[in-house]
FILO-827232 format. One line per field, with one value per residue (C-alpha): y, z, x negated. Coordinates in steps of 0.1 Angstrom, whole numbers, plus 5000, padded with zeros to 4 digits. Each point is the difference from the previous one (the first is absolute). Layout:
Y Y,...
Z Z,...
X X,...
***
This chain:
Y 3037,4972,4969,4972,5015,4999,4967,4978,5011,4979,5013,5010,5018,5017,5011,5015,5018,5015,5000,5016,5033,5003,4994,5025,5027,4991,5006,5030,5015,4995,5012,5034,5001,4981,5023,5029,4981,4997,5037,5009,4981,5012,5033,4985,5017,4970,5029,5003,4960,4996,5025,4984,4968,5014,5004,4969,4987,5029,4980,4969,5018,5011,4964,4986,5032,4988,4966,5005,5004,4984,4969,4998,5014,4972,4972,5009,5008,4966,4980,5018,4998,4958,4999,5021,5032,5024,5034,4996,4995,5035,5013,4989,5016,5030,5001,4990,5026,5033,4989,4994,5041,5012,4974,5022,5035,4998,4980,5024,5030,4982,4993,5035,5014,4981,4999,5003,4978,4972,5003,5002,4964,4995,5000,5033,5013,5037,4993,4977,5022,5025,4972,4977,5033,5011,4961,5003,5030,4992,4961,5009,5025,4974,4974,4996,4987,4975,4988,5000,4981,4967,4999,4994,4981,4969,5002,4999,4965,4987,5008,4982,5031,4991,5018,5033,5003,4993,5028,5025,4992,4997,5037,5015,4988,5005,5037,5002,4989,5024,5028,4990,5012,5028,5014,4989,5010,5026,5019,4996,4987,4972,4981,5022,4994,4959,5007,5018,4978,4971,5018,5010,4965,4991,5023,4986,4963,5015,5013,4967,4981,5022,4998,4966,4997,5023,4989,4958,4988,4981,4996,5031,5034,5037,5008,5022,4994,4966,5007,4982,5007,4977,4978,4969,5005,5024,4968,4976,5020,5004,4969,4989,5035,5010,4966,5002,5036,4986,4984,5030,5022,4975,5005,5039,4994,4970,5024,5030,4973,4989,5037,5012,4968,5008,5036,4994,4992,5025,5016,4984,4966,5015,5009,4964,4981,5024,4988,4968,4995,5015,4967,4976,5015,4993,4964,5003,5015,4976,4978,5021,5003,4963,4994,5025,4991,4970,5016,5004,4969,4992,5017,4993,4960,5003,5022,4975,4969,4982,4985,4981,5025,5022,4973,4999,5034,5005,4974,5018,5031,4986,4982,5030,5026,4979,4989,5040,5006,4976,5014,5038,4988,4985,5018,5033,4986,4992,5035,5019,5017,5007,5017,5021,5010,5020,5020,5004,5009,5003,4962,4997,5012,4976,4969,5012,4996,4963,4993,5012,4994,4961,4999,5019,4971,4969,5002,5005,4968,4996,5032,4983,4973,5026,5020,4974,4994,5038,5002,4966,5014,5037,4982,4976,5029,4984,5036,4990,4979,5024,5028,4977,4988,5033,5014,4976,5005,5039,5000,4981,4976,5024,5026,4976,4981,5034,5011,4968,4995,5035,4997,4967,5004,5038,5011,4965,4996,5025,4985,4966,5008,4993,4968,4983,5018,4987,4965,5003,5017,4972,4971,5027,4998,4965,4997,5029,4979,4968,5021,5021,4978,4967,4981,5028,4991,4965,4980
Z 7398,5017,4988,5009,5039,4995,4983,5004,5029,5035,5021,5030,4975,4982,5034,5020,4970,4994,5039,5017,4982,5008,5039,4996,4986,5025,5029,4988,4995,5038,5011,4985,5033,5022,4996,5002,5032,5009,5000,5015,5031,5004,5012,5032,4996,5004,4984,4974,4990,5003,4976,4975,5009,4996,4961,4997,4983,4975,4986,4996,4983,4976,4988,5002,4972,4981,5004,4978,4969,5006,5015,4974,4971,5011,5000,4966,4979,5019,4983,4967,4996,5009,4969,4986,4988,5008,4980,5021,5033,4989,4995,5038,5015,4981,5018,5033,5003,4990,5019,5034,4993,4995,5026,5024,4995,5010,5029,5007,4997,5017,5031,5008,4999,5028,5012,5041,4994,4994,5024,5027,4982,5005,5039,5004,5036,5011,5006,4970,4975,4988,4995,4983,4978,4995,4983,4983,4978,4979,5000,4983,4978,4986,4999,4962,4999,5025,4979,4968,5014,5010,4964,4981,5032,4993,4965,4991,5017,4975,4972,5020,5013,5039,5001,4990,5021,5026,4996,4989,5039,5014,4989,5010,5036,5002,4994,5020,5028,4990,5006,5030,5027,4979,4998,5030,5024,4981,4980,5034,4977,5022,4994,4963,5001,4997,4975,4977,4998,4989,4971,4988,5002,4979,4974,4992,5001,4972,4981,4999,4990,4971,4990,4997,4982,4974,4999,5005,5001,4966,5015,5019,4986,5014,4961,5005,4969,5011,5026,4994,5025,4999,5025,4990,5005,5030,5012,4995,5021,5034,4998,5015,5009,5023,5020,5002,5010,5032,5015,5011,5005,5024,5014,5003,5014,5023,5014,5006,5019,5021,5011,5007,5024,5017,5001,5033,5015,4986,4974,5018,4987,4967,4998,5012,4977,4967,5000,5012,4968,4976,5017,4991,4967,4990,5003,4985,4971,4996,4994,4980,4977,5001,4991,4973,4984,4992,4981,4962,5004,5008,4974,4974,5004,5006,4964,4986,5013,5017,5030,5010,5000,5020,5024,5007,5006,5024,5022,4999,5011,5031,5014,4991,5016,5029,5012,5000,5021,5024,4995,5011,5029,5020,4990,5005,5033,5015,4991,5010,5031,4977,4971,5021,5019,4967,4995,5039,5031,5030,5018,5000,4965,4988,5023,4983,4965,5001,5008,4974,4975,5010,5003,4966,4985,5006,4969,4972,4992,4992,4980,4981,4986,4997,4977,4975,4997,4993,4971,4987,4999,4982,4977,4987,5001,5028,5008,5030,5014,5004,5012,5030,5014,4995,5018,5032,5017,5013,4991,4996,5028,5017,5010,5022,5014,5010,5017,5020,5010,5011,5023,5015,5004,4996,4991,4996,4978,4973,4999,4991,4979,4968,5010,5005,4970,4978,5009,4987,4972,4985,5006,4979,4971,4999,4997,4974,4986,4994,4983,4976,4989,5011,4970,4978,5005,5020,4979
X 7062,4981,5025,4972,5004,5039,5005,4975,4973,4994,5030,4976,4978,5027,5022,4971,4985,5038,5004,4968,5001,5035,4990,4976,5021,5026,4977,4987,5037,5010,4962,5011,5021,4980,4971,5024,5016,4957,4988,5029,4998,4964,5014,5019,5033,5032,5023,4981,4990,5041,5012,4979,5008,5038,4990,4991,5033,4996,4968,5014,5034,4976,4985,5039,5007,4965,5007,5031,4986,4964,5015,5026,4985,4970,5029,5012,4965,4988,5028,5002,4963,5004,5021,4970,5019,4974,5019,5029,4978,4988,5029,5009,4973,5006,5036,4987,4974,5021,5030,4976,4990,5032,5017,4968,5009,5037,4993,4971,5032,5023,4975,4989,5031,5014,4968,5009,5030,4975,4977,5033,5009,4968,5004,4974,5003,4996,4961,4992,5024,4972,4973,5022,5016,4957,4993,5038,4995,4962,5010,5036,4986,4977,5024,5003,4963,5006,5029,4985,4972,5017,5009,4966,4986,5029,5004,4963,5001,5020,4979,4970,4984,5002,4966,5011,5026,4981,4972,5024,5016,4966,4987,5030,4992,4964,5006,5028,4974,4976,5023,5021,4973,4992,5040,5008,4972,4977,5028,5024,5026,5012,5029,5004,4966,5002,5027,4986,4966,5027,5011,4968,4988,5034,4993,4966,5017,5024,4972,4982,5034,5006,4964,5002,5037,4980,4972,5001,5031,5016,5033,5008,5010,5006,5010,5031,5010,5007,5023,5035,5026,5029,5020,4990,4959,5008,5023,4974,4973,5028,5015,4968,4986,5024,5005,4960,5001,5021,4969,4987,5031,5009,4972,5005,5033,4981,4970,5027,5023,4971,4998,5031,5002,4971,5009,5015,4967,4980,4974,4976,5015,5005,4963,4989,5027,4986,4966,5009,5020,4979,4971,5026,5008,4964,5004,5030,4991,4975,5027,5021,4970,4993,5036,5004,4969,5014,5031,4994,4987,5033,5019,4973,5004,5039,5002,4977,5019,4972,5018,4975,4973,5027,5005,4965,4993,5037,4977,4965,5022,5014,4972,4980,5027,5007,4963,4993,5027,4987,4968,5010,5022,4967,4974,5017,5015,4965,4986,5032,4984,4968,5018,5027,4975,4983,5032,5008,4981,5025,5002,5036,5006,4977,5018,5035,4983,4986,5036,5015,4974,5002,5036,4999,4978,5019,5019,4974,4999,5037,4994,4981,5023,5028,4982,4985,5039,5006,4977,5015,5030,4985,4978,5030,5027,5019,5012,5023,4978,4968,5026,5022,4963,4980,5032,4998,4970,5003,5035,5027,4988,4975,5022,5027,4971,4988,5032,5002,4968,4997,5029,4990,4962,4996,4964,4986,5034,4990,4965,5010,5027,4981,4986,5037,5009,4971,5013,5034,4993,4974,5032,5016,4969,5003,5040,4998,4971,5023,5030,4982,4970,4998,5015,4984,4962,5002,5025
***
């Protein structure tokens, strides 16, 4: 446990060296499905591209499951280990591994039972169904893994071991690129194919995690023995877990919104949108990872008391978060055309994707702000707080702005849906701001 980074480091120095692994490891999670989405759109078939686009959601349903107890378990073992009570930290862990296995294999049961009911929810058509069903089955089967993966990959940040987390992400996706061409194209695998090159590359990420819990870690246990399950520990973890988990399951229910509204125009607009979103979810990642590197930090300070130190870092976090944002939105707005263009070929499909990838884009920077407020509140165990703003942006305020829009504007309405909802939900972060922490760290 590095306590000089925690306590007493520079605040740039300490942030980016919790910070850039995290970016890295968040990139490399959403490149699993970018270079599915990549090889995939080499072979030319819009059917095809769509029903894996379709699946999208199903990805980022598995990080809002992981997130549950690597988020939370991170939240908690960052705090206890600021009041430096490293034997319960391990006890923590203990709980938030085993739970995120056996939390994996019932929603592994539960999702290939009603296997086609999803993919209908899904919004599968009659000529996407079979790809999206061919991706479904290996990604489901292996959805355990993914789970369990999320879990080390946050919680060895808060013992200081940013690193780590970061090449145990890293190898998953280099072999995950290794095989993709070779499933997909040489075995004639397709869209099972891409699938089943992700889960490989997940099981070698798991191996490297539990190598290093084993092996290097002084806080961090897979001990068995050392499994306590009880409501109040199991409280602790979801109180923040859950609310944390909501980030991304809104942004399963977001990405399956977005195509069931453009359903109506057709798969070809489904195809475009998925790889549109899965460019912008890069750069946001980027910021996620910026954000969240930054949180047991948080939570370490807060547990230690240092409110000025905290204060301190809160500011590094937004100028950090927001100047990225700004960042993405022109740099990926000049080179729209450019990068499209490398996942498309027909003229007007491209044309249709710089749209939406710059309409897409204008509210990164307000992400930004919104989430340095969300791991405020999950590092500090503001509970309500990190679950009413996680909730907003592809839900709560997503899904009416969606409906209107849609009926006044139509196509262009679904597009820039996000954009007008990124702007009410950051007055939202800094109203919840005011209530739930203001006088806390500023007075």
């Amino acid at each position: 446990m590095e306590n000089e980074l925690f306590e007493s480091a520079p605040i740039p120095r300490a942030y980016m060296k919790m910070a850039l692994p995290v970016v890295m490891g968040m990139i490399v999670t959403l490149i699993y499905n970018l270079v599915d989405t990549y090889f995939i759109a080499l072979t030319g078939n819009t059917d095809l591209i769509a029903g894996i686009s379709l699946c999208a959601p199903l990805f980022t349903l598995l990080l809002a499951i992981g997130d549950i107890f690597g988020i939370g378990g991170s939240s908690v073992i960052s705090r206890i280990l600021g009041s430096h009570k490293v034997d319960d930290a391990r006890k923590k862990s203990v709980l938030c591994f085993y739970s995120s296995i056996m939390t994996g294999v019932v929603f592994t049961i539960f999702m290939l039972i009603f296997r086609r009911q999803v993919l209908e929810i899904l919004g599968t058509t009659q000529e996407t169904f079979q790809y999206a069903d061919q991706y479904y089955f290996p990604l489901m089967l292996g959805s355990t893994l993914i789970i369990f993966s999320l879990v080390p990959s946050n919680i060895l940040r808060a013992e200081g071991m940013a690193f780590e987390s970061m090449i145990g992400s890293i190898i998953g996706t280099v072999v995950n690129i290794i095989l993709d061409p070779i499933f997909i194209f040489a075995l004639g695998l397709g869209a099972a194919g891409a699938a089943i090159a992700t889960v490989i590359g997940y099981i070698f990420t798991c191996s490297f995690f539990v190598y290093v819990i084993c092996k290097k870690s002084k806080v961090l246990s897979l001990d068995i023995s050392l499994l306590d399950i009880n409501p109040r520990d199991i409280g602790s973890v979801l109180a923040i877990g859950l609310p944390s988990s909501i980030t991304n399951l809104m942004q399963t229910i977001g990405i399956t919104m977005t195509n069931r509204f453009l359903k109506p125009y057709g798969d070809e607009n489904i195809a475009v949108m998925g790889i549109v979103l899965k460019i912008v979810n890069i750069a946001l990642l980027v910021i996620v990872g910026l954000a969240f590197g930054g949180q047991p930090l948080i939570g370490y300070n807060y547990g230690a008391k240092l409110k000025d130190r905290l204060k301190k870092i809160l500011g590094f976090g937004f100028l950090v978060t927001g100047g990225t944002g700004l960042f993405f939105l022109t740099f990926l707005s000049i080179f729209a055309k450019w990068i499209i263009s490398r996942f498309l070929s027909d003229p007007a499909m491209i044309e249709k994707g710089v749209m939406m990838l710059k309409m897409q884009l204008l509210g990164i920077p307000f992400m930004g702000i919104c989430l340095i407020v969300i791991c405020t509140f999950q590092s500090t165990g503001k509970a309500a707080g990190a679950f009413i703003l996680s909730a907003c942006r592809q839900g709560i305020v997503f899904l009416p702005v969606m409906i209107i829009m849609s009926r006044i504007m139509g196509l262009m309405g679904v597009v820039s849906a996000q954009f007008a909802a990124d702007l009410f939900t950051t007055v939202v972060a800094f109203v919840l701001f005011r209530i739930f922490l203001w006088k806390e760290i500023f007075d």
